[in-house]
N, C-alpha and C positions, 0 to 999 in steps of 0.2 A: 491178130484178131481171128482170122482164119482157123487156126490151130483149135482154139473155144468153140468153136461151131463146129468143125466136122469129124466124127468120128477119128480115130488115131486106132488099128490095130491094138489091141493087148491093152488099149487106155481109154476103153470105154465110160468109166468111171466120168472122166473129163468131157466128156461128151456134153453139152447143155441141150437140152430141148428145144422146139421151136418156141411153144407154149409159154415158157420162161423164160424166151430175149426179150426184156422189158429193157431197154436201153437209155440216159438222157444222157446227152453228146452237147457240149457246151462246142460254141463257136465252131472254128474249123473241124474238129471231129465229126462233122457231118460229112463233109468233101471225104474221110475216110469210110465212113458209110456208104456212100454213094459208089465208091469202087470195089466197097467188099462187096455191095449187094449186083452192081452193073458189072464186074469182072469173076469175081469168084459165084457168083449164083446164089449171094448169101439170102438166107430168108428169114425175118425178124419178126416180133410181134406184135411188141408197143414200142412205140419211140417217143421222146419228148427232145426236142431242140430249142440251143438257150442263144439266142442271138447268133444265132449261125447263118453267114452271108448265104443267100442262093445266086450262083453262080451257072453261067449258061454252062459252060464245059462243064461241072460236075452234073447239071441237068442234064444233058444230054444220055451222059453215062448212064443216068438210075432211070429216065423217062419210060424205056422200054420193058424195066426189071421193077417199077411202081407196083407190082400186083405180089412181088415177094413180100412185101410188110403186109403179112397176116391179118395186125388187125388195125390201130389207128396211130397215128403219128398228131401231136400235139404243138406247135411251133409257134414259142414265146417270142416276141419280137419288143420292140421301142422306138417311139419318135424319136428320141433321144442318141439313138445308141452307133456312135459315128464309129468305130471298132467294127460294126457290121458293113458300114458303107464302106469304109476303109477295102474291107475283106472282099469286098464282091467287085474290087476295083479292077479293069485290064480284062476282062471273063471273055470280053466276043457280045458281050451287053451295052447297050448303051442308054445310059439313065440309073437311077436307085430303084430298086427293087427290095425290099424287107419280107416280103411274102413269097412262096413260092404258088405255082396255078394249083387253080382249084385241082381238086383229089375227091370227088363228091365218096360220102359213104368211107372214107380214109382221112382224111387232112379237115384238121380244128387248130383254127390262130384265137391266139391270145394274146394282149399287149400285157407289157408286162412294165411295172413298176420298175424305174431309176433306167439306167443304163446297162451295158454290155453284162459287164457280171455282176452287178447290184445284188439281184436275188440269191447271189451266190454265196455274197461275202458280207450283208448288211442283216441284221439279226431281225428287223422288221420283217423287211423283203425274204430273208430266209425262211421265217414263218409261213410269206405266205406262197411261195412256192414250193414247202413242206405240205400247205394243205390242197394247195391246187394239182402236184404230182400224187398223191394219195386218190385223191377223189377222180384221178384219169385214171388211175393205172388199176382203180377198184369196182369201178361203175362200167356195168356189161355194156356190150356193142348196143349200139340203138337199133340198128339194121342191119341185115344183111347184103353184102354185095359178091357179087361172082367172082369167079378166082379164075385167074388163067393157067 
């Protein structure tokens, strides 16, 4: 993932911009998030996450590097959705957790229709997290917040 974000000598070409990591990370691809952004310095700009466990140890990692997501991060969650609990099982946590802490001015929860990958692979729910990712990733910031 690394390689996508930072510059490569002679292969600038492959370079992405900050402006342009509009990212959705279904399940565990967030814990890989968390260490590209908390170990490699990585800095993103929209994110949306699909049932992805929050996890004290991958917290940890991103809490202090929370100011490299640009602009907002969107996290679909489910009463439902025991693949999440599963996930976040053994962390250094103790209880369920489906949300990660407030992020004022960065971080918007959404419950989300069916289960784990529901929206992912069910053609209703596909719809409508076709319109619900469109309408985040195209509707400007509300507010501004400070950058570290």
């Amino acid at each position: 993932m690394r390689g996508y974000f930072k510059p490569i000598r002679d292969l600038d070409d492959l370079y992405i911009l900050v402006t342009d990591r509009n990212l959705i990370l279904h399940s565990h691809a967030w814990q890989l998030l968390c260490y590209a952004i908390g170990i490699y310095d990585l800095w993103v700009n929209n994110i949306i996450t699909i049932g992805s466990p929050i996890r004290d140890d991958t917290w940890k990692i991103i809490a202090p590097k929370i100011g490299n997501i640009k602009g907002r991060w969107l996290h679909l969650w489910s009463p439902t959705d025991r693949m999440q609990v599963l996930g976040g099982l053994f962390d250094g946590h103790v209880g369920i957790r489906r949300t990660p802490p407030a992020i004022p001015g960065v971080l918007e929860l959404r419950q989300m229709p069916g289960g784990h990958s529901t929206v992912l692979n069910k053609p209703a729910e596909m719809a409508w997290f076709r319109d619900v990712a469109i309408e985040f990733f195209t509707r400007p910031a509300s507010r501004s917040r400070s950058r570290r």
